[in-house]
DSSP file (Angstrom, degrees, kcal/mol; ACC not computed):
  #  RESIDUE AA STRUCTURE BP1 BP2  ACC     N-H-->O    O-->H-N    N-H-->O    O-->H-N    TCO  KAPPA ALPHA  PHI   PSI    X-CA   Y-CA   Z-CA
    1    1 A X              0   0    0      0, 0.0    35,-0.0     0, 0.0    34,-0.0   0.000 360.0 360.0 360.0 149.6  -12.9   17.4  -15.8
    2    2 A X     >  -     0   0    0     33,-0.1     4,-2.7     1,-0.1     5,-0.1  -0.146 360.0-111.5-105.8 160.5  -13.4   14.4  -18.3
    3    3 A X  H  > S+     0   0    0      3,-0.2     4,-3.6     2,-0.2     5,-0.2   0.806 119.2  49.2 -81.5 -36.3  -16.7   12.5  -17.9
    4    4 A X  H  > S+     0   0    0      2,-0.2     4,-3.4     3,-0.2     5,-0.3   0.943 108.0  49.2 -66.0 -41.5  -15.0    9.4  -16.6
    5    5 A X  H  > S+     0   0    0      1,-0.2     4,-1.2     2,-0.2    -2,-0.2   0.901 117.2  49.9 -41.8 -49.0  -12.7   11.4  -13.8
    6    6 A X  H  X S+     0   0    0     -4,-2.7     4,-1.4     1,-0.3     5,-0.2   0.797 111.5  46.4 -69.2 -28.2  -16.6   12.9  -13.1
    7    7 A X  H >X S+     0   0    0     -4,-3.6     4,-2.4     2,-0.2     3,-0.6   0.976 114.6  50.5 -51.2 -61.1  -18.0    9.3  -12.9
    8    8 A X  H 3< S+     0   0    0     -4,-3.4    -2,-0.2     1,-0.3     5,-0.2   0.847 108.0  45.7 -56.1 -28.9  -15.2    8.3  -10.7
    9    9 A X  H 3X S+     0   0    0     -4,-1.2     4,-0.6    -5,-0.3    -1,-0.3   0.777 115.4  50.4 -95.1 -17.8  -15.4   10.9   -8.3
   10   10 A X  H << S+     0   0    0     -4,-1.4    -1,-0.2    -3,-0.6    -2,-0.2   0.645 115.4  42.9 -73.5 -27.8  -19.5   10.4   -8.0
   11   11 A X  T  X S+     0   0    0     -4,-2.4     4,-0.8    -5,-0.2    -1,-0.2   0.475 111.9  52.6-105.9  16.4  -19.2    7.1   -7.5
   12   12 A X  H  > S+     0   0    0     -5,-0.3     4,-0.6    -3,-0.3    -2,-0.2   0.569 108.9  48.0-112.9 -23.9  -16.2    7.2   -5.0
   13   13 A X  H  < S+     0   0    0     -4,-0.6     4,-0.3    -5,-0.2    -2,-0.1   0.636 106.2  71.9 -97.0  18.0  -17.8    9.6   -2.6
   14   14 A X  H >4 S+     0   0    0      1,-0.1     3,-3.2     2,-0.1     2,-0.4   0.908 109.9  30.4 -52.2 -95.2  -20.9    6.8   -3.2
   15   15 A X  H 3< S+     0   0    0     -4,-0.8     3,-0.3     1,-0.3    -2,-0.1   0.031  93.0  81.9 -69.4  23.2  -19.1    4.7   -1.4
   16   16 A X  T >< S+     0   0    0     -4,-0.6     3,-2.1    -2,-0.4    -1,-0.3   0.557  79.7  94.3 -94.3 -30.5  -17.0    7.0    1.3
   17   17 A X  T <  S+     0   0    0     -3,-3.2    -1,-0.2    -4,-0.3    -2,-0.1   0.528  96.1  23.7 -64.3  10.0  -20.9    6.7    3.2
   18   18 A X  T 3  S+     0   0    0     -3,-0.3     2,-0.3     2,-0.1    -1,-0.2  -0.034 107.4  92.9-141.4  25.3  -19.8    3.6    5.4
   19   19 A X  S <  S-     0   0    0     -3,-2.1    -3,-0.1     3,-0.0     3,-0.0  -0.652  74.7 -98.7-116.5 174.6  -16.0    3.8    5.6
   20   20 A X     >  -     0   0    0     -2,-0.3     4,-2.3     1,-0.1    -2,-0.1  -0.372  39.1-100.0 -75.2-179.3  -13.5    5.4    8.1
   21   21 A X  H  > S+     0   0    0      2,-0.2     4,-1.5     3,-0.1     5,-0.2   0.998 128.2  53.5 -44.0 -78.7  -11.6    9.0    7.8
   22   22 A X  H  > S+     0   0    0      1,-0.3     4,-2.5     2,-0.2     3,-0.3   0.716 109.4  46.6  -9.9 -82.2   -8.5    6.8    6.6
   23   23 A X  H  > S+     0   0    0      1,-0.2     4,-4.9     2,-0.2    -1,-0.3   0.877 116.4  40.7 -47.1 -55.9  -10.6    5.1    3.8
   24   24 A X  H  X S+     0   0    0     -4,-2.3     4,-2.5     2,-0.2    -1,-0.2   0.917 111.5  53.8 -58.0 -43.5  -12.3    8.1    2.4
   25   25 A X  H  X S+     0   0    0     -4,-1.5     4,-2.2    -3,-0.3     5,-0.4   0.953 113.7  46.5 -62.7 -63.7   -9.0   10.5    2.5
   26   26 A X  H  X S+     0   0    0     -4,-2.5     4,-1.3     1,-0.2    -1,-0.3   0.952 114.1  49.5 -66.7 -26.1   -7.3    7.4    0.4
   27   27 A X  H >X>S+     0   0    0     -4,-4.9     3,-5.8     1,-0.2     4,-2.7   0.957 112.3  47.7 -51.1 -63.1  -10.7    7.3   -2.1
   28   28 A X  H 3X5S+     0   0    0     -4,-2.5     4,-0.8     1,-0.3    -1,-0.2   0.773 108.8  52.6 -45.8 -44.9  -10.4   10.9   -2.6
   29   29 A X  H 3X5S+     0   0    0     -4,-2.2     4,-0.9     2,-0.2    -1,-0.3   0.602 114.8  43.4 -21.6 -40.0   -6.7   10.5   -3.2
   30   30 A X  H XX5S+     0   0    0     -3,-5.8     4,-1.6    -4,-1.3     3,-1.5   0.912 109.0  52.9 -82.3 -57.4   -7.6    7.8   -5.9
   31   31 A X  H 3<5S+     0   0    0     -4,-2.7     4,-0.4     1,-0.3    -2,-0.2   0.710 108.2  53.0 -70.2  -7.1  -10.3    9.6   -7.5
   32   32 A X  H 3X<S+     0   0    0     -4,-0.8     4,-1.9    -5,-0.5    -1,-0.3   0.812 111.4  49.9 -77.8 -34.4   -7.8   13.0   -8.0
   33   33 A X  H << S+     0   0    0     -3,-1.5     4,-0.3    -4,-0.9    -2,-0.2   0.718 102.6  55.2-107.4   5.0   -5.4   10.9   -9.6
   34   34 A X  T  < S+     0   0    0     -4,-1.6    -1,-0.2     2,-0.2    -2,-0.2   0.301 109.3  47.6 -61.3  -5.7   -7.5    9.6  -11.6
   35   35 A X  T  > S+     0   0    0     -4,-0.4     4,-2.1    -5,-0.3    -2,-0.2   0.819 108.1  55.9 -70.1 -56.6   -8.6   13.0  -12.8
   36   36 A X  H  X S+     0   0    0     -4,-1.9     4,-1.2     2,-0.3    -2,-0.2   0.623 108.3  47.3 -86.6 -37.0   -5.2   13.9  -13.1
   37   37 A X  H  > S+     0   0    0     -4,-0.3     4,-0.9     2,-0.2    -1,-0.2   0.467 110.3  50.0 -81.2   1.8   -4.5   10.7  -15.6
   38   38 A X  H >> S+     0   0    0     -3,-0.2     4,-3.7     2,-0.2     3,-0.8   0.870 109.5  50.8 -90.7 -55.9   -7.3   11.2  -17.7
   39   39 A X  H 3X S+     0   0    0     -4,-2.1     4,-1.6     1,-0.3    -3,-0.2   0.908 112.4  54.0 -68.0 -32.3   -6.2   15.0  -18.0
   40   40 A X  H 3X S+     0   0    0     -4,-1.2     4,-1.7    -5,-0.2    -1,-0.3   0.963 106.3  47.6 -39.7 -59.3   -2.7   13.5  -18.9
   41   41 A X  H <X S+     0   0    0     -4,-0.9     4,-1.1    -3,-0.8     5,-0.2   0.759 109.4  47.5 -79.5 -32.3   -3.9   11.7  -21.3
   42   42 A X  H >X S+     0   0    0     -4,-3.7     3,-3.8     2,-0.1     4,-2.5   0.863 118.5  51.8 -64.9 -72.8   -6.3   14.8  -23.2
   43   43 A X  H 3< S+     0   0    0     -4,-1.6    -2,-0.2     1,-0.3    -1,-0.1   0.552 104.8  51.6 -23.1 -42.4   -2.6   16.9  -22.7
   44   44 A X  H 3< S+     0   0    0     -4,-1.7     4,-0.5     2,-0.2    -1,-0.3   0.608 117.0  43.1 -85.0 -24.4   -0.4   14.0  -24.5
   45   45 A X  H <X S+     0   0    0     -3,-3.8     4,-2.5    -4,-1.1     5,-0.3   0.877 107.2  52.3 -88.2 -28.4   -3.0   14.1  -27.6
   46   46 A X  T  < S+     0   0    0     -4,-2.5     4,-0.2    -5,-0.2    -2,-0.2   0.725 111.5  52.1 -84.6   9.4   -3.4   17.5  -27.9
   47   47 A X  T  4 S+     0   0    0      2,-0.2    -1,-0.2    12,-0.1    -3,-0.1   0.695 109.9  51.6 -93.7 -15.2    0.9   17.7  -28.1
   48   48 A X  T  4 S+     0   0    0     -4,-0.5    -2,-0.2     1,-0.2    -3,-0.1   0.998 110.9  42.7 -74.4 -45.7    0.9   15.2  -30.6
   49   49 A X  S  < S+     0   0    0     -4,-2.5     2,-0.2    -5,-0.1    -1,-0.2   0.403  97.5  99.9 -63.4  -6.3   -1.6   17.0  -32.7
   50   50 A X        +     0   0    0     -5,-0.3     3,-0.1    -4,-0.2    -3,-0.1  -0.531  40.3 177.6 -89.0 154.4    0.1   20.5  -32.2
   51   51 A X        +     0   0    0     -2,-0.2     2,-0.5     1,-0.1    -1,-0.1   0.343  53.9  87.2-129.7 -18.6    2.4   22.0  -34.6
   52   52 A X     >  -     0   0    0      1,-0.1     4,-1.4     2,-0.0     5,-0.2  -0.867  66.7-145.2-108.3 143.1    3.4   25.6  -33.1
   53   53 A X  H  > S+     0   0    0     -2,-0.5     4,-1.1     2,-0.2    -1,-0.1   0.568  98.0  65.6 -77.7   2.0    6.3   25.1  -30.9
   54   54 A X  H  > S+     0   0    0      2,-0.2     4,-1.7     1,-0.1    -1,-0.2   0.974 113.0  45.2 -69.0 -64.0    5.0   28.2  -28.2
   55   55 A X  H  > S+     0   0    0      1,-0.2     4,-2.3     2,-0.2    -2,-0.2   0.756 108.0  49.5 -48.6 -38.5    2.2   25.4  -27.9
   56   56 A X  H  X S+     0   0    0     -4,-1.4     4,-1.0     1,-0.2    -1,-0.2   0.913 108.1  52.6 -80.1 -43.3    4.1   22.4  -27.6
   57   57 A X  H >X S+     0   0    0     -4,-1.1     4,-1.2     2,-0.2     3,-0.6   0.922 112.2  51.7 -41.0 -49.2    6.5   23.9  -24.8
   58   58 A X  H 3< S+     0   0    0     -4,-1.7    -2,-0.2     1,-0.2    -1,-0.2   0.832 110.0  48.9 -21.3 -62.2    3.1   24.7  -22.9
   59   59 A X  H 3X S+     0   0    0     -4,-2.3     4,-1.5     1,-0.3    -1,-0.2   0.447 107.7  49.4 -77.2 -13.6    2.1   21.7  -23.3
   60   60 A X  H <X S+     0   0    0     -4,-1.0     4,-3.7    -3,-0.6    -1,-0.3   0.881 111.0  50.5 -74.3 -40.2    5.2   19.9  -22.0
   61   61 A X  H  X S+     0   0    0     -4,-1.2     4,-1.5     2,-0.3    -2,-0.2   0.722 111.5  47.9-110.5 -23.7    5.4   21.9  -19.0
   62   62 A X  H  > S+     0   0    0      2,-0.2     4,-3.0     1,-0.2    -1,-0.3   0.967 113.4  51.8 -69.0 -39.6    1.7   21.2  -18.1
   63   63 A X  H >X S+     0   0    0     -4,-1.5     4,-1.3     2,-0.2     3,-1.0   0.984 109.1  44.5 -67.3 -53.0    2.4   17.8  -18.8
   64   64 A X  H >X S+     0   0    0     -4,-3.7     4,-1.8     1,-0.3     3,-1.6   0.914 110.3  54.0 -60.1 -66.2    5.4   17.5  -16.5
   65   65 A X  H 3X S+     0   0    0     -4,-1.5     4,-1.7     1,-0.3    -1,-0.3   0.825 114.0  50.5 -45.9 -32.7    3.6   19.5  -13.4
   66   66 A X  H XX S+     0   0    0     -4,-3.0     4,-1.4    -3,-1.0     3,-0.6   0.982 111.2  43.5 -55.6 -46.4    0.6   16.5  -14.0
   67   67 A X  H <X S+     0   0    0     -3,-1.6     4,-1.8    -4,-1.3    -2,-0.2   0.894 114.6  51.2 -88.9 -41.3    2.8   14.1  -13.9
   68   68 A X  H 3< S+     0   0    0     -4,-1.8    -1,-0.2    -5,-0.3    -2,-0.2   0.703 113.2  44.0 -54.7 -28.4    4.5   15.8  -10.9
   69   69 A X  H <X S+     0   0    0     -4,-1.7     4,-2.5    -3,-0.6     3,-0.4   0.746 109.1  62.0 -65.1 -47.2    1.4   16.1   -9.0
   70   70 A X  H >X S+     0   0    0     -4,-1.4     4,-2.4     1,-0.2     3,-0.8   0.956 106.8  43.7 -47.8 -81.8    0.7   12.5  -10.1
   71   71 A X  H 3< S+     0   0    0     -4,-1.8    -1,-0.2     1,-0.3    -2,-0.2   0.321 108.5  53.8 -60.6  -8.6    3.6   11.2   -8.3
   72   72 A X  H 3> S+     0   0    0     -3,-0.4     4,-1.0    -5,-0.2    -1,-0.3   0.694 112.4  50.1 -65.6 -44.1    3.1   13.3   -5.0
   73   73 A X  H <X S+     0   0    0     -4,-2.5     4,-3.5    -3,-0.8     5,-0.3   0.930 113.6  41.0 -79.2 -34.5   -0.6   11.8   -4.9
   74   74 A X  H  X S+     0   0    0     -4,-2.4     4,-2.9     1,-0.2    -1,-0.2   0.900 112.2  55.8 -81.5 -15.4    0.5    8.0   -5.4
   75   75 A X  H  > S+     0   0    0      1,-0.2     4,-1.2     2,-0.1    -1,-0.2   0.770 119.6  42.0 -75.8  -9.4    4.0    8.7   -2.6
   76   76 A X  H  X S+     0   0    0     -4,-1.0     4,-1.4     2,-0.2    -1,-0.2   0.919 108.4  51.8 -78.1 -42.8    0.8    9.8   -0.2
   77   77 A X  H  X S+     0   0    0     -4,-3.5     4,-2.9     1,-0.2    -2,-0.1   0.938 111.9  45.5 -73.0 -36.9   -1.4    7.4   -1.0
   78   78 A X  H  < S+     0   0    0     -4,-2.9    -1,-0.2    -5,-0.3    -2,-0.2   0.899 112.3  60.8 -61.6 -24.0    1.2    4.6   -0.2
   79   79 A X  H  < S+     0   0    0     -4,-1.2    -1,-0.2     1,-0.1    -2,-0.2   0.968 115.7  24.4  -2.5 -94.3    2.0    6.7    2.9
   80   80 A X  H  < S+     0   0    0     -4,-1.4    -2,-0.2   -58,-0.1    -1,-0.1   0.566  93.5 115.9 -85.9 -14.2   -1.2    6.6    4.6
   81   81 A X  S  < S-     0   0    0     -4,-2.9   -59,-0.0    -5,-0.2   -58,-0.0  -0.256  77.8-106.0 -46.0 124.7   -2.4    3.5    3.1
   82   82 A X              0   0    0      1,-0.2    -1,-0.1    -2,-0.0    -2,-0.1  -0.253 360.0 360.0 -72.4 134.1   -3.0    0.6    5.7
   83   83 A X              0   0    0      0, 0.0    -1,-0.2     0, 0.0    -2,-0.1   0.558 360.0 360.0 -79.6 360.0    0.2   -2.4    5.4
């Protein structure tokens, strides 16, 4: 985990001490998929900088399961999210 995701997720269960079930479930939601675009973002440099194509395949397929994960956490959060 990246020092920002680890910032985010310290300072998101900060503030989870005065909110409802609802509210924390969606922080905790935020702060994973903001973990999850920061680890995108380490993944998309280290494919640019790669050169053996065993790696770059790896790297693709990690990257597509982030992204996939990515897009399960934001169709949840809009789910449960209040209107």
């Amino acid at each position: 985990m990246t020092k920002f995701a680890l910032i985010l997720t310290l300072v998101t269960l900060i503030s989870c001490v005065r909110s409802t079930p609802d509210e924390i479930h969606i922080r905790e939601l935020n702060a994973r998929l903001a973990a999850l675009i920061s680890e995108e973002t380490e993944i998309k440099e280290r494919l640019k900088n790669t050169k053996d194509p065993g790696t770059s395949i790896a790297l693709q397929e990690e990257l597509l399961l982030h992204q996939s994960r990515m897009e399960h956490l934001r169709a949840t959060i809009e789910v449960i999210s209040p209107k």
